[in-house]
C-alpha positions as CSV (number, residue, x, y, z in Angstrom):
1,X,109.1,54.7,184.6
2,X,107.1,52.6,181.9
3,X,104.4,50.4,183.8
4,X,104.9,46.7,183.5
5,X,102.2,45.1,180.9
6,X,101.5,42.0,182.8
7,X,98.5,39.1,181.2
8,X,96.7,36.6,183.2
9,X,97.9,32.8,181.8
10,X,94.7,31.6,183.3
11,X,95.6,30.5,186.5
12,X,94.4,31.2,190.0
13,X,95.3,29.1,192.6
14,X,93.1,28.1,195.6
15,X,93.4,29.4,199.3
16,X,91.6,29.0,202.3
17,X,88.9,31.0,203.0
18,X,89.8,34.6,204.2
19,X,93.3,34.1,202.7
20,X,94.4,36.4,199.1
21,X,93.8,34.6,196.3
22,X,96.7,34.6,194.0
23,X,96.1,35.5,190.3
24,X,99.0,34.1,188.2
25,X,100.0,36.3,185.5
26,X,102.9,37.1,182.9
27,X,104.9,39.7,181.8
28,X,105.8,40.5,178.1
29,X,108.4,38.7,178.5
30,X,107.0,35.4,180.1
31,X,108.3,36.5,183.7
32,X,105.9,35.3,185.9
33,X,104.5,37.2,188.1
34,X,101.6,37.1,190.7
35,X,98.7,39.6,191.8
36,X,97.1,38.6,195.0
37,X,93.7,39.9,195.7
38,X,92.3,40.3,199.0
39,X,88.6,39.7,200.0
40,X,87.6,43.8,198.7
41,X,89.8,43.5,196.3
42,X,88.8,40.4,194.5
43,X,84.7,41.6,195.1
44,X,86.1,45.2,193.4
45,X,87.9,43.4,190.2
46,X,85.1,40.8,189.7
47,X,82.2,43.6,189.9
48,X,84.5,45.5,187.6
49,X,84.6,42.5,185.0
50,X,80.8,41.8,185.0
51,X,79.9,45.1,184.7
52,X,82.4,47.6,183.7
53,X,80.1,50.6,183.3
54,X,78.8,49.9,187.2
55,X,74.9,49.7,186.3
């Protein structure tokens, strides 16, 4: 099975603190579809985007 190619639309919405913060995203297609990101999670993915070679 093919992974799904999914693209952020440039959306996240809020949430309280402590609470996943839901990344709005689409398929190919235009299905929408969400990733939600725990606290580690969301700290692992933003390190990842500043500095993607981890110096």
């Amino acid at each position: 099975m093919d992974p799904i190619t999914i693209r952020w639309n440039r959306t996240i919405l809020p949430t309280a603190p402590g609470d996943d913060t839901i990344v709005c995203c689409l398929t190919d297609d235009g299905q929408p579809v969400a990733l939600l990101l725990d606290d580690e999670h969301r700290e692992a993915l933003g390190l990842q985007l500043i500095d993607p070679d981890g110096e």
